[in-house]
N, C-alpha and C positions, 0 to 999 in steps of 0.2 A: 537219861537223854544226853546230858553233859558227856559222860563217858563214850558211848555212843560217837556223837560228831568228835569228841577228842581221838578218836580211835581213825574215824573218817580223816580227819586232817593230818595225823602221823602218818597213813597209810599215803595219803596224796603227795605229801612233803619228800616221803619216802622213792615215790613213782620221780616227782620233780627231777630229786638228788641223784637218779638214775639217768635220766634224761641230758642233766646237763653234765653228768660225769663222761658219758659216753658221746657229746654232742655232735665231735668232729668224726667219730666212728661211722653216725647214724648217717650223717651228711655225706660220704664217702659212699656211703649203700645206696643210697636214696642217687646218687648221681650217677653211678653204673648203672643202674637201674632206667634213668630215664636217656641215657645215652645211647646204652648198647641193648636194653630189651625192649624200650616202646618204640611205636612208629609216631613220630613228631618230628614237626619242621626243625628246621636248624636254628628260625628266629624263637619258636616255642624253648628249644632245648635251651638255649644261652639265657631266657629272662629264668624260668625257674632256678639254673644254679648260679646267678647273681642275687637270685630271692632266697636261697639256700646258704650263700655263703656270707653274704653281708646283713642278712634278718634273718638269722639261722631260726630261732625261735619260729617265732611266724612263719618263716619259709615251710618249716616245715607242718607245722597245723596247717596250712593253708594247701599242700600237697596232699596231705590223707584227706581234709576236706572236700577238694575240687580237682585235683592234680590229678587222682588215680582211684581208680573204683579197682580194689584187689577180688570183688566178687562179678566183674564184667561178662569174663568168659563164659558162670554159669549161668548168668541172669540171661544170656540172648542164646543159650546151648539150645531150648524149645523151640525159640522165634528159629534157627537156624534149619530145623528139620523141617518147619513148617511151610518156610521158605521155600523148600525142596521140590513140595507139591507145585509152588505154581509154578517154577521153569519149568514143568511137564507141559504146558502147553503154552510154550516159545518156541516154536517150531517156523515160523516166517524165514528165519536168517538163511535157512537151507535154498527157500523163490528167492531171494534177493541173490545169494552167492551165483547162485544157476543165470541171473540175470535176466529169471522170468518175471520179474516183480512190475507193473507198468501202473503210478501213480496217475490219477484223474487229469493232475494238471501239468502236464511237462514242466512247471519250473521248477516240481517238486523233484526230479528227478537227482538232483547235484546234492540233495541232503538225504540220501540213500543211505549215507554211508552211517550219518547219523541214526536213520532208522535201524541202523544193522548193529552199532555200536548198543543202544538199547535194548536191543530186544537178548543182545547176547551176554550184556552186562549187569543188566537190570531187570530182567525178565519181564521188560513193557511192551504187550501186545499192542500191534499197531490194527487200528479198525479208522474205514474213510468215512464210517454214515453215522458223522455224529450232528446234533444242530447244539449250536454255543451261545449263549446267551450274557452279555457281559452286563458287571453291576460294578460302578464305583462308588455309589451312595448306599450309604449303610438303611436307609430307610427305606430305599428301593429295593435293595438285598434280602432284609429281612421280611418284608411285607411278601417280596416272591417266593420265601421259605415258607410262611405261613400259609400262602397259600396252596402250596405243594404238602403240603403236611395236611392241611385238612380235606384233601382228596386219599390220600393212605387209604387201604383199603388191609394189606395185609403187614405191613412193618414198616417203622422206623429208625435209621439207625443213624447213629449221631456221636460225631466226634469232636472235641474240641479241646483247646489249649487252656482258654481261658472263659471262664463262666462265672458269672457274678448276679446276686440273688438280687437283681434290680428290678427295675422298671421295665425292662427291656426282656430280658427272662423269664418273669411273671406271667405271662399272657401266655406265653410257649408252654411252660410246664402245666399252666390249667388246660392248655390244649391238649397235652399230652397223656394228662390224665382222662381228659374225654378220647382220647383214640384210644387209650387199653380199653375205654370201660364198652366199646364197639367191636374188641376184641381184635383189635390192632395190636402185633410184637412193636414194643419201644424198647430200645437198648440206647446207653447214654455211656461213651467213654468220658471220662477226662482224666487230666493231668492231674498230679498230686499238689504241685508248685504252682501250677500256672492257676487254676482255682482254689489256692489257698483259703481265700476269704472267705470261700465257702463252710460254716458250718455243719457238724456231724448230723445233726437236728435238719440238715435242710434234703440231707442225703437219705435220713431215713424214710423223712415223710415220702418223696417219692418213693424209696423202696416198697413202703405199706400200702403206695396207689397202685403197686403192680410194676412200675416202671424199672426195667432192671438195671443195673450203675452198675460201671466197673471202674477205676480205680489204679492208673495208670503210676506205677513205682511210686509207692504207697512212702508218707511220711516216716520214720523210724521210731520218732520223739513228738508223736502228738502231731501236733499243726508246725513244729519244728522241722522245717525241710534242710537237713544238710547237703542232701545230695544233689548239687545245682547240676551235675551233667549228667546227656543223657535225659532229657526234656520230651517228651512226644507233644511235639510243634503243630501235629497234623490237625488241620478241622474241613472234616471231610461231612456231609451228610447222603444219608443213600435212603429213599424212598421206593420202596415196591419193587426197586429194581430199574424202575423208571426215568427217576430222574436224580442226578446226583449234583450236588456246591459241595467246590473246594476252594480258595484262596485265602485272602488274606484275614479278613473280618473274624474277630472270634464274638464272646456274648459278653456283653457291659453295654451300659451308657454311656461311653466315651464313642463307642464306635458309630453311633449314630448321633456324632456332634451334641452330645448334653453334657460333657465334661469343659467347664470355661478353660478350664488349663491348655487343653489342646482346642477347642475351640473346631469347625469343621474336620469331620474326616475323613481323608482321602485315600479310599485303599482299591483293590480288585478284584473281583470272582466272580466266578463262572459257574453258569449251569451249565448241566451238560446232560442230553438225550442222545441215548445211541448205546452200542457196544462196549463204549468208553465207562459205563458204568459200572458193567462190572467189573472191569479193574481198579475201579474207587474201592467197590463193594468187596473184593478179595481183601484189599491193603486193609480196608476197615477190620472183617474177620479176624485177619492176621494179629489187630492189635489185640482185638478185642478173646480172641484165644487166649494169648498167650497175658493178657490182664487179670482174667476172669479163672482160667484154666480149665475150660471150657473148649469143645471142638463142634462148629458151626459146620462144619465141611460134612458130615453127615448128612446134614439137612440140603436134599437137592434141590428143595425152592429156591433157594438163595442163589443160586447160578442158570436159573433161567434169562434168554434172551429175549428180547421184547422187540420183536422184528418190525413189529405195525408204530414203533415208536421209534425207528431209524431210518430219520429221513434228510437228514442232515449232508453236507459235503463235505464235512471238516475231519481231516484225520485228524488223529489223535494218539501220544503214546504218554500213558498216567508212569512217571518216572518216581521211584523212592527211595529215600537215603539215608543212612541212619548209622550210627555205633555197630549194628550188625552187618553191615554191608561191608562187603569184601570191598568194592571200589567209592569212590565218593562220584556218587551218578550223576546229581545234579550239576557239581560243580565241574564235570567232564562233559555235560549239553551245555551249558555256557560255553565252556571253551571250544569244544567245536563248532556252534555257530560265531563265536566270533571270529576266530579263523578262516569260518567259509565267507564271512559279509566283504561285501565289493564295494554299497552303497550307503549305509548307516545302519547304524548300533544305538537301540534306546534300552538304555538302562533306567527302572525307577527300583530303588531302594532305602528303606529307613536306616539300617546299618550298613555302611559299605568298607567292609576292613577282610581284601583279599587276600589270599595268599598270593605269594612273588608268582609265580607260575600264572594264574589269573593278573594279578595285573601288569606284566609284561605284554600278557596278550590283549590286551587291552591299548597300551601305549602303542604295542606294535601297528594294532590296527591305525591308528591316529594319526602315526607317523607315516602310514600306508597311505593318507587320501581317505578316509572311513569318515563319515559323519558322526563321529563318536558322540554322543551326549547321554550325561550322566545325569541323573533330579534326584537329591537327598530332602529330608526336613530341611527350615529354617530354622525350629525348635528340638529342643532334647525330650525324650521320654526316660531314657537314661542319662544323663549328662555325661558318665566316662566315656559310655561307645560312640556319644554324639562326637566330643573332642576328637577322639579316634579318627571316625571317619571323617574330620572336616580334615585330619593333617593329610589323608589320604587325596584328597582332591588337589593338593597341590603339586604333587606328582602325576596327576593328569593332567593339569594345566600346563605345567614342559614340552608335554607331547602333543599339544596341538588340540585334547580333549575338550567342548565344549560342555559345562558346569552350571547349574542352578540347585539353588534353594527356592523350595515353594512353600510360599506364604502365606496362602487361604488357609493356614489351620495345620493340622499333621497331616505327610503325607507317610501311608503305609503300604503303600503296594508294591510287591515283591513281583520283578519278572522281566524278559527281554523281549524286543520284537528287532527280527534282522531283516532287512532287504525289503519289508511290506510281504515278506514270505512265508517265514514264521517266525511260533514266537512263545516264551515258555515262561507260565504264570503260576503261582501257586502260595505255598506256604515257607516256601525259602529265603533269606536274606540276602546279601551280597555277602557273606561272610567266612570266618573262618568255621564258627561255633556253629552255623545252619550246613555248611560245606561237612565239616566231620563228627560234632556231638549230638546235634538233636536230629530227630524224627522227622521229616519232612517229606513230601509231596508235591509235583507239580507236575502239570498239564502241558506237555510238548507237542503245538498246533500246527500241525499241516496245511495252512489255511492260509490263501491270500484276503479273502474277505475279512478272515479276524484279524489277520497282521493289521489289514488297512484303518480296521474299526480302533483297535490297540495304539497307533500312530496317530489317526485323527486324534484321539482320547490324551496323549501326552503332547502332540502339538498346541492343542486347547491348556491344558494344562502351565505348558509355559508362558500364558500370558499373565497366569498368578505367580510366576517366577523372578524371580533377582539371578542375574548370569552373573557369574564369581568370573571376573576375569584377573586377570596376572593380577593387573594393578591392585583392585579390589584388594585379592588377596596377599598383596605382599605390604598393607596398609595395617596388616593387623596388630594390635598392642603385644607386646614381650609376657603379659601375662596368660592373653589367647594361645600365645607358641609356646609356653610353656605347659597350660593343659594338654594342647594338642600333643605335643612332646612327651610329656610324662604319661596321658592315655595309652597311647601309641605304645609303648614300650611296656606296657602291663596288659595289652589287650590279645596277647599271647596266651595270658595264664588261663585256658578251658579247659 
């Protein structure tokens, strides 16, 4: 055994002496490389090679770690032909070019163009007979998921980020093993990372109840996750076809306020009846394909319409964004409705760390006359990205941006409402790393009713709020600015 690890450790020593013999060689590759062949910001490009050149070591473990996935191309080469299928039927942009397209509500008319940018970019069908149901209490949330789950009659499919064998989980999976044993289809995505905590032992017993798992970019080294990008963010559920939740809520006991850390929590999601589902139900497939290696699209139940259950007003275009996507979608429906807004912009976000492109357009509006107001936590759940995004707030405050921290507890909800027109909610953050590495989803609503319901809901909202103003903010300790400063300048590295 001796000889053995002395063997191991010569060889290691050996690898080292290579390493740092060639250090400034590697360095010199590794920096063409991230200049002249990836696509990354300018702020991205400059923190990696001051991470490269001045913590060369580190720099670079921390590039093969998180910097660059050398197997990217062929991990999304399947999701990309899969993809293919559903721009086959994105066929709207042709009625809208021809200018025969005539939205329910004349105001919707001026965000056409939006409709047309989606459907051509993102292959998001647009459908107006949706009904929408909002939940920002996790207890109200879940209890309506239960109870849509125990009507299932033929499938349940279910996707999430984050799933933790609580209190809160418990009840669901005993439910779901009485819907297979009724001979109900349950399929259960998740993440690799984001349900870490979960046990092998907790995944099998489900597998043995019938329930089938799949298994979203699987650990390498055990319950060792090194591959932090490239996260599938999405938590999407699709019942019968019926009725589908997407936002912000994944599964723990924090989510329904039993975590004292965070204490209340404040997030958003939506049910959704109508046409709108199957475009949940497709994105879902899609994951769950290309997880499993598995092809669902066979199966023609899965894309049936459910005409007697679209009775709704609410357009709808289900937008998704991700490492595979040729454009970053989500962060290009931001930008155009904040460009199109005349009268206010509500922003709620738990991370808000833009790219320059987003937050110019952002200032711009501000400095336009726009009712800009932006609502982060008062609390970190991560303390780098919190720092991050509070330096970013004060770059809106220049421009006239209106700023809160909200106080009841964590807020988590992801999404924008313009003009009380619409407004676009989901599983995205304000970010860099939800804008281009992770998997995301959100609900782009055609709806004055929802806009309205969405703005009541954040106006309410800011009475549990603290407005950051200048002064406020220019009161802060040198230690405060210098997190926020040093966050800031590392929260590049995705």
């Amino acid at each position: 055994m001796l000889v053995i690890l002395g063997g191991l450790w010569s060889g290691f020593l050996q690898i080292l002496g290579f390493w740092m013999d060639h250090l400034i060689f590697i360095n010199i590759v590794l920096s063409i490389a991230i200049v002249f062949f990836e696509r990354r910001e300018p702020r991205t490009v400059w923190t990696w090679l001051l991470l490269l050149y001045f913590i060369p070591i580190l720099g670079i473990f921390l590039y093969f770690m998180i910097g660059h996935d050398f197997h990217k191309q062929h991990m999304f080469r399947t999701k990309e032909i899969e993809d293919a299928m559903y721009s086959a039927i994105s066929r709207q942009e042709e009625v809208i070019i021809r200018d025969e397209f005539e939205p329910k509500d004349p105001r919707l008319r001026k965000y056409l163009d939006v409709v047309l940018m989606n459907l051509e970019a993102a292959d998001a069908v647009y459908s107006a007979d949706n009904h929408i149901e909002i939940y920002t209490d996790g207890r109200e949330k879940f209890r309506a998921l239960y109870e849509e789950m125990q009507k299932a009659k033929e499938y349940i499919h279910i996707q999430y980020y984050i799933i933790r064998n609580d209190e809160l989980w418990q009840p669901f999976e005993k439910l779901l093993i009485e819907k297979v044993q009724q001979g109900v289809e349950v399929r259960l995505l998740y993440d690799s990372m984001g349900s870490r905590t979960m046990r092998k032992s907790d995944w099998k017993r489900m597998k043995e109840a019938g329930i089938q798992v799949g298994e979203f970019f699987p650990a390498l080294l055990g319950r060792l996750q090194l591959r932090m990008n490239y996260r599938n963010h999405r938590k999407i559920v699709v019942i019968d076809g019926k009725s589908a939740f997407v936002g912000g809520f994944n599964i723990g006991r924090e989510y329904v306020g039993m975590e004292p850390k965070f204490g209340y929590w404040r997030d958003t999601h939506l049910q959704i009846r109508g046409s709108a589902v199957l475009s949940l139900h497709i994105r879902f497939i899609l994951d769950w394909n290309y997880a499993t290696k598995q092809n669902l699209f066979i199966t023609d139940r899965y894309f049936e319409e459910y005409k007697e259950e679209c009775k709704g007003g609410a357009a709808v275009q289900i937008v998704a964004s991700g490492p595979d996507s040729k454009w970053q979608n989500i962060r290009n429906v931001y930008l155009k409705m904040i460009s199109k807004a005349r009268k206010n912009i509500y922003i709620q976000t738990p991370y808000f760390i833009p790219d320059e492109t987003v937050m110019n357009a952002i200032r711009i509006a501000a400095m336009s006359g726009v009712d800009v107001r932006v609502m982060i936590p008062c609390k970190p759940d991560h303390p780098f990205v919190y720092w991050a995004t509070y330096s970013y707030i004060g770059d809106l405050l220049e421009a006239g941006a209106k700023c809160y921290t909200y106080d009841n507890g964590f807020l988590h909800a992801k999404g924008m409402v313009v003009d009380g027109v619409v407004s676009c909610y989901g599983t995205a953050n304000m970010d860099i790393r939800s804008f281009c590495l992770n998997f995301e989803v959100n609900a782009v609503v055609y709806s004055v009713q929802t806009a309205e319901q969405l703005e009541a809901l954040f106006l309410e909202d800011l009475k549990s709020c603290t407005r950051v103003t200048r002064e406020l903010y220019g009161k802060r300790s040198y230690l405060v600015r210098f997190k926020e400063q040093f966050s800031r300048l590392f929260s590049p590295l995705l």
